[in-house]
N, C-alpha and C positions, 0 to 999 in steps of 0.2 A: 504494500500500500504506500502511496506515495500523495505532497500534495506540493505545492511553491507557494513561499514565501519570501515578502520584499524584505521586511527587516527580523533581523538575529529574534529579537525578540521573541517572535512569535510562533518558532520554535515550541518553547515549552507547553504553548496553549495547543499544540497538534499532538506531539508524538506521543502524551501515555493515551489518548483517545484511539488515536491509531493503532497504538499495541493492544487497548482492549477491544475493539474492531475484529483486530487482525487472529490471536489466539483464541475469541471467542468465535469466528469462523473454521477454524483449524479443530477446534475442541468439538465442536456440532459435527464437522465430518468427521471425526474418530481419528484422527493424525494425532501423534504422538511429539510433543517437543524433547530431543534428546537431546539439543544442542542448545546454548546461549543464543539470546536473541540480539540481534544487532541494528542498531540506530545508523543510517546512513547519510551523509549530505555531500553534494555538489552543488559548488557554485555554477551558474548558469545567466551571464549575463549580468544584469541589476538582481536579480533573484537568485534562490539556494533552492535545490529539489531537498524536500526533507522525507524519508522513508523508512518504513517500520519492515523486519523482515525476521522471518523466523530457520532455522536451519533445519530446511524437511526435504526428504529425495525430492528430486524433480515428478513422477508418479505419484506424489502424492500433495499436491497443491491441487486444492478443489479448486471448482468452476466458480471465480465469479473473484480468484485470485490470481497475481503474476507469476509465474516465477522469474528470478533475474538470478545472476553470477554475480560477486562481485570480486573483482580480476584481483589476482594477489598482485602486495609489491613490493620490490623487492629492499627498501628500505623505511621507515616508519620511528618515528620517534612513539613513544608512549608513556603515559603516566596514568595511575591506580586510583580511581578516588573510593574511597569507604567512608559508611555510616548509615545513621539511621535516615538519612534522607539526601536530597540531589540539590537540597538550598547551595552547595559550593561547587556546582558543576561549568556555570558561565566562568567562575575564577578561576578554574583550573581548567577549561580551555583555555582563557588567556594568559596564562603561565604558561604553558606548551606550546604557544604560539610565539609569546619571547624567547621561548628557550629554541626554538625553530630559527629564531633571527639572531639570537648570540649564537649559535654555533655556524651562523655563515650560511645557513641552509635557506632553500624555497620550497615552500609548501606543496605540492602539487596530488593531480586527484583527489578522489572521495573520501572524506575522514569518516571515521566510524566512532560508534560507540558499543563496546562490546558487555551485554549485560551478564556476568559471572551468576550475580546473585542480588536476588531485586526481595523485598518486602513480602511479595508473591510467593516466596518461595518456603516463609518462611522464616526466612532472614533478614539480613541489614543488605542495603545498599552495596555491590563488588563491583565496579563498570572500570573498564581499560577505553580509556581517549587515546583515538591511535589517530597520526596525522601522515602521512606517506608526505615523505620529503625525498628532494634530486639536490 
């Protein structure tokens, strides 16, 4: 599931809608999530594609879902955020984003956010901010 968005901000007001969208269509067709869900963006223009996706075989994304790849790369800065909530996730992008520009690097391609371990689960907050940098 995917939707665009002009400013950062409004981010947060799509993608947990879209993860409960997304897993509650996956959960109705009897799909199994064995893998961490992953938060996707591209810049595109003035806008970001922001997209929710869950890690299921390709056979088994119901109808009325995408499936997509998202291409490995082969270098990525990353940083862990934990806790009981995502209040510190815009600053710990932007930490990862200087720390992309002190070490001389450019950002490039789809950053992710990969969910280890979410509330849902059970637990606290485990998400890896991964930024593919050349």
């Amino acid at each position: 599931m995917s939707t665009r968005v002009a400013d950062m901000a409004e981010i947060e007001n799509e993608i947990g809608p879209m993860f409960d969208r997304l897993v509650g269509a996956l959960m109705q067709a009897g799909v199994m999530l064995p893998s961490p869900g992953v938060a996707h963006y591209t810049v595109d223009g003035d806008e970001t594609i922001v997209a929710a996706a869950e890690q299921v075989a390709p056979g088994d994304v119901p109808p009325g879902l995408d499936a997509a790849v998202l291409d490995a790369v082969p270098r990525a800065l990353v940083v862990r955020l934990e806790g009981g909530d995502l209040a510190g996730i815009q600053a710990a992008w932007q930490g990862l984003m200087r720390e992309v520009e002190r070490r001389g690097l450019r950002p490039v391609g789809t950053c992710r956010e990969v969910y280890h371990q979410t509330p849902h689960d059970g637990g606290r907050w485990v998400v890896d901010l991964q930024q593919p940098v050349a």
